[in-house]
Structure formats: C-alpha cells, structure tokens
C-alpha positions in Angstrom: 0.0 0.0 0.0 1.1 3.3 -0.5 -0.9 6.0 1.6 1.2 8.9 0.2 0.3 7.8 -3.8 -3.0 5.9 -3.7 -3.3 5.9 -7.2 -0.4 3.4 -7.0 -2.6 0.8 -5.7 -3.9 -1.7 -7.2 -7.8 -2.6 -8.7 -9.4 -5.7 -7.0 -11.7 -7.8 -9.4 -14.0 -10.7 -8.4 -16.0 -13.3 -10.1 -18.2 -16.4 -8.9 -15.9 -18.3 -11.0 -13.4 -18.3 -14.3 -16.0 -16.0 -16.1 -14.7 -12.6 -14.4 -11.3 -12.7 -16.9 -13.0 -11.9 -19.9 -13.7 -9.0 -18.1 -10.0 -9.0 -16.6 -9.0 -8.8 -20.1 -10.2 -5.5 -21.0 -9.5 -3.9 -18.4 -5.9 -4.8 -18.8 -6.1 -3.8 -22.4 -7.8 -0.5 -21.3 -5.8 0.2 -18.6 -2.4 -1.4 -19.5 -0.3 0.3 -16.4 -2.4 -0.9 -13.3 -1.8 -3.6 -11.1 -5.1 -6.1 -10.8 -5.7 -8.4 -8.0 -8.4 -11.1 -9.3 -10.6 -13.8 -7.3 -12.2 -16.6 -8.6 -14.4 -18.2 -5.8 -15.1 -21.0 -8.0 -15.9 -23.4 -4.6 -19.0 -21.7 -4.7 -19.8 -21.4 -8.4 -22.1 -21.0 -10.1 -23.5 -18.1 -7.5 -27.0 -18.9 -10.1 -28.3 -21.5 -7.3 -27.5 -20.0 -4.4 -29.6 -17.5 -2.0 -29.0 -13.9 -1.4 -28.1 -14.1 1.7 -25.2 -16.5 0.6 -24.1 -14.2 -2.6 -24.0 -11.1 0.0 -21.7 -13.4 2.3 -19.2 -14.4 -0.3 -19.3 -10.9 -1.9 -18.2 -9.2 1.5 -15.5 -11.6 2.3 -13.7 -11.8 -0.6 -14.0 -7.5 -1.5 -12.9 -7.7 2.3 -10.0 -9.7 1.1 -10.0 -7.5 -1.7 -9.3 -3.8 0.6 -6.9 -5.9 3.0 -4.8 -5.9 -0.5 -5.0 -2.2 -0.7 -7.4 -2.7 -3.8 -8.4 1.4 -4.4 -11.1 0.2 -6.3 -13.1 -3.0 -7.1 -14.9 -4.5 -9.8 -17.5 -7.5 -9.4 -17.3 -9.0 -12.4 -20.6 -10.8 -11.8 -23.7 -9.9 -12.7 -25.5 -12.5 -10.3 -23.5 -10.9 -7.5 -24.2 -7.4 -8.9 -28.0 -8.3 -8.7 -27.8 -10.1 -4.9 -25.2 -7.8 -3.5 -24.1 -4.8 -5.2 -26.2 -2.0 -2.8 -24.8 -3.9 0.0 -21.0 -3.5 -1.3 -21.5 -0.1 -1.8 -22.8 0.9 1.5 -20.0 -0.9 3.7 -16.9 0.0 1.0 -16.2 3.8 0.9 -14.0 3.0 -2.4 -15.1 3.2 -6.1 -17.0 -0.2 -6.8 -17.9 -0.8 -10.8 -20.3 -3.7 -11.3 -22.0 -5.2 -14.5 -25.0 -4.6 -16.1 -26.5 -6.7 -18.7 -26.2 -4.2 -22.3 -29.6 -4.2 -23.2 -29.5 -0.2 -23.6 -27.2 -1.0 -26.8 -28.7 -4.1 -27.8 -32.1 -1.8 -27.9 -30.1 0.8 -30.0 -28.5 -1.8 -32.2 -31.5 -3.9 -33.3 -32.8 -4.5 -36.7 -35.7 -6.6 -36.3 -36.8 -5.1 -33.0 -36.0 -8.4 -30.9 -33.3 -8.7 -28.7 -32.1 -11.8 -26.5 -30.3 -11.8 -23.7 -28.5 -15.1 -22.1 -28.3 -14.6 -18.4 -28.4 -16.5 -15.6 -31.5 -17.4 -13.6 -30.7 -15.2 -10.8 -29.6 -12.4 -13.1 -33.0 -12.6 -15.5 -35.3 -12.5 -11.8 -33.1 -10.0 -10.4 -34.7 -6.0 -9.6 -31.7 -4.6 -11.7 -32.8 -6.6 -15.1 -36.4 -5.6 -14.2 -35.4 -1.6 -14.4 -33.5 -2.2 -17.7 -36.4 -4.2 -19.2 -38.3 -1.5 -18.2 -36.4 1.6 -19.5 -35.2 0.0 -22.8 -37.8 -2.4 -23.2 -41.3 0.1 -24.7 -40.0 0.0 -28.5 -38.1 -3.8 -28.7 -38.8 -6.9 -27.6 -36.5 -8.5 -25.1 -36.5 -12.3 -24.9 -34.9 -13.4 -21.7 -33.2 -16.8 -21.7 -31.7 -18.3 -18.5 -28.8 -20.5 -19.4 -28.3 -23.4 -16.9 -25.4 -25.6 -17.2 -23.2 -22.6 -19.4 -21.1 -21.5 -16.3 -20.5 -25.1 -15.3 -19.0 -26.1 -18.6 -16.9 -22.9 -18.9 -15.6 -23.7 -15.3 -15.0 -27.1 -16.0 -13.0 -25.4 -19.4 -15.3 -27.8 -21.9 -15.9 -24.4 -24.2 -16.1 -26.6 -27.3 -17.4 -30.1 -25.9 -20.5 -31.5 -27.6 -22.8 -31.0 -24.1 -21.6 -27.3 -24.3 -22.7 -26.6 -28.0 -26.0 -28.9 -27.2 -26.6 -26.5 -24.3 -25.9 -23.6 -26.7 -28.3 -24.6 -29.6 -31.0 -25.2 -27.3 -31.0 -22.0 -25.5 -29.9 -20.1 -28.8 -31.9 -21.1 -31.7 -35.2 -20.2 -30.3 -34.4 -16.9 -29.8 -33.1 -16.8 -33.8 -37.2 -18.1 -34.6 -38.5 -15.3 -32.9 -36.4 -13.2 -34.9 -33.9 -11.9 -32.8 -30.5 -10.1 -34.4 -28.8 -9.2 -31.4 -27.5 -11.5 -28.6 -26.9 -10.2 -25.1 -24.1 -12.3 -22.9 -25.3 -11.8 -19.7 -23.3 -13.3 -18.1 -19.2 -12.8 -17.7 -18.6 -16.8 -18.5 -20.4 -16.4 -21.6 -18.4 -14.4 -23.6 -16.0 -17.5 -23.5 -18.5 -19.0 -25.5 -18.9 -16.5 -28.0 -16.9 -18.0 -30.9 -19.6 -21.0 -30.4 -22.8 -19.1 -29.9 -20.8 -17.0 -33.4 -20.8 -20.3 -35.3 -24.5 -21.4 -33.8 -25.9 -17.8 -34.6 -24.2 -17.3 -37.9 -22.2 -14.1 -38.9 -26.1 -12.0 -39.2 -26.5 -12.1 -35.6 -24.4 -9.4 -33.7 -22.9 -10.7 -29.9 -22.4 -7.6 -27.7 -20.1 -8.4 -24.4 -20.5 -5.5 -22.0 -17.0 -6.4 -20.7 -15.3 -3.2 -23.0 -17.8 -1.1 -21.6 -17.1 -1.7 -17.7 -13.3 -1.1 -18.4 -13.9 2.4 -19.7 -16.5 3.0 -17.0 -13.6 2.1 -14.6 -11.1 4.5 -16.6 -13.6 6.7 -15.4 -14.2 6.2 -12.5 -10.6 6.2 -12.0 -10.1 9.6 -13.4 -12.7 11.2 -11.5 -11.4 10.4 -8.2 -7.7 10.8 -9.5 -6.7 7.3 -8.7 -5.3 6.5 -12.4 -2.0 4.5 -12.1 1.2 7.1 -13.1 3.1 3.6 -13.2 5.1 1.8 -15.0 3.7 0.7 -19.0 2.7 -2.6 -17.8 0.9 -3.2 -14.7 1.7 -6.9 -13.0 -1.8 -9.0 -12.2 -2.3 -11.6 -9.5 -4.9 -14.7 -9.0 -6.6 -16.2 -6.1 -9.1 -19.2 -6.1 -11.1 -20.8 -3.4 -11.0 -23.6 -5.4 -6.9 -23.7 -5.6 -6.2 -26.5 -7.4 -3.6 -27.4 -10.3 -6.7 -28.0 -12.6 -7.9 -24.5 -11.9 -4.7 -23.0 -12.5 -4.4 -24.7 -16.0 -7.4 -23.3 -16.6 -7.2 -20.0 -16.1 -4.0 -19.7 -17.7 -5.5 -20.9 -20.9 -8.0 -18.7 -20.8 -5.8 -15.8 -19.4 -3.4 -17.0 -22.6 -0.3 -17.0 -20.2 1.0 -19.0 -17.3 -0.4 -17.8 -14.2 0.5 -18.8 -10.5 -2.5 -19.4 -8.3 -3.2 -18.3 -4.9 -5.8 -20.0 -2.6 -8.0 -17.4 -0.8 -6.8 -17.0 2.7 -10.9 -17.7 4.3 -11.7 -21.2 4.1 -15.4 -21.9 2.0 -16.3 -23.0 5.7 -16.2 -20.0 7.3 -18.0 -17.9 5.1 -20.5 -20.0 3.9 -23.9 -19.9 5.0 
C-alpha cells in the first residue's frame, strides 16, 4: 500500500468463478499500467443457485479480502453478485465499486428486427436490476430473456467446445433466432467464453455484444474522476486467487488468461464464510 500515492494501488476484481477474466482482459487492455488483484471463488460457483443471503456473504469476504490488498477500487465481475449484492458492497466499502450490467441499452439501439435476447443467468434474469433495464429500454423492442443453466459449469470445468456445451448452446440459442432476434446479449461474464460457439451457432447475421469493453472504460472513469489513475510503469503486473486452488484450476485460467499464471488460494476457508 502506498498511503502517500494511492493511485499506486492496485484494482481488485471478483467473479463467482473463471468467467470474471473476460472481463479481466479488458481492463488490462484498457488500462495497460495498473496492477489487478483477481478472485475466482469457484468453490462456490455457479452463484446462479445460491440464495441472497449467501451471494451477499461471499461478496463481502472476498471484496474484504480485496481492501486488505490495498485494492483502491473493485470490480464485481458478476452480474448474479451485482443483482444479490451490489447496494450492499456499496454501503460498507467507501472505495469506487464498478459492477455489470446486462447491455440491453445497446442491444435496444442496435436492433434491426426489434428483438433482442439476452443469455443470463436465472438469478440475473429474476433479479430488480434486469427488471429496471427491461423497463427503460424495453417500450420500442422486444426483449426475450433466456436463463442458461449448465453454461457457467461447462466454462468452469473449461469444456468451451465439448459437444454437451454446444447442445446447451443450440438449445437455449436457436429459439431466440425463430422469434427473430439479431442481437445477442451475454449476460453473463462466463459467456463471452463462449462466443466463438454461440458466433458459429448464430451465424455471422447475428451481432454478440459483451459489455466487458464497456465496464473497463466505465472504470477508466471512475478512475479519473477520483484521481486514482496509475502514473506507473507501462505494464501493470496482475495476480490470481481461487477458493477452489487447485492445479486443474490454474491450468485453466491460464489458458484462458493466454499466459501461465501462478494461483493463490484465498486465505478464508469456503467454511467460514458459507452460510
């Protein structure tokens, strides 16, 4: 920690799972010079099937974890924890906390046909944050909503190309196509793994938007405003933790992170902050 340069600190970033580095990615491509702590509590993924209460636990222990780092700001790279736990984050951490939102706003302005989809989680589609989008973008389009069970399990267990995978894919895919959607939502940070899949499904007429591009800027931003942007060095250093350390886990997420990464385990056992 530095307490005389705070903007030297670094930006905390937490996922349920694996699914948090695509947003990991752009931040790092966005903001090349900070230094990123990440957590991937993938002992208690997916968050889809578990209860408030328990999202809200894990969220506070591990941004907890996060400010014991000297994170100056964090991003929940989740949007079932942004649904369950968000508000609560906010009001216990004084620091800048960015969290996702399903892009339905651009989906609404990108449309053709009028029809939109967006593949979310359960949690994430029943959550009061998607019911306020639907509501402000949803008078001139139609938004289909499809919850996507099994996706975060097969990106977590790194099958992005098995045959159950693309099964899951066409079934919760092509019935949005027959009602005549054009534009795909990934709601949900594991799925833009998928894309190239749900791109070859879809076919090249169908246009995927991530929202992952659009919470990096937002946390330039954020950034900016409060003056914590990094005056480091060109290339900022990142660091993993799991609560699910394992050697499996760490070959995963360096393939998906496209470099070899050393994991960390999370310093609070699942057991004592599971509910």
């Amino acid at each position: 920690m530095n307490p005389d340069n705070p903007s030297a600190n670094p930006i905390g970033v937490f996922d349920s799972g694996v699914g948090g580095l695509a947003v990991l990615k752009e931040i790092r491509r966005e903001l090349p010079g900070e230094d990123l702590l990440y957590v991937a509590d993938s002992a208690h993924a997916p968050y889809g099937d578990k209860t408030t209460r328990q999202i809200e636990a894990r969220s506070i222990a591990i941004a907890e974890f996060l400010v014991s780092r000297h994170a100056k700001a964090i991003v929940v790279a989740c949007n079932t924890a942004t649904g369950a736990a968000v508000e609560t984050l906010r009001a216990r951490f004084s620091l800048p906390i960015v969290a996702m939102e399903p892009a339905v706003k651009p989906a609404a302005a990108h449309t053709k046909t009028g029809v939109i989809g967006v593949l979310a989680t359960s949690r994430t589609i029943t959550s009061e944050n998607f019911a306020k989008l639907h509501q402000r973008f949803g008078a001139d389009v139609k938004i289909l909503m499809q919850a996507c069970p099994g996706l975060v399990e097969q990106v977590e267990a790194g099958k992005l190309s098995a045959h159950e995978t693309r099964a899951l894919v066409e079934r919760y895919v092509l019935p949005l196509f027959e009602q005549h959607a054009d534009t795909i939502v990934l709601g949900c940070t594991h799925y833009p793994f998928l894309a190239p899949l749900i791109r070859e499904i879809a076919g090249a007429a169908v246009t995927i938007i991530d929202p992952s591009p659009a919470i990096a800027r937002e946390l330039r931003r954020r950034l900016s405003s409060a003056a914590l942007l990094s005056a480091g060095p060109p290339a900022g250093s990142v660091r993993f933790w799991s609560s699910a350390n394992s050697e499996t886990y760490r070959r995963l997420i360096s393939g998906l992170w496209n470099a070899e990464i050393e994991l960390q385990q999370l310093p609070d056992s699942p057991e004592k902050t599971a509910v």
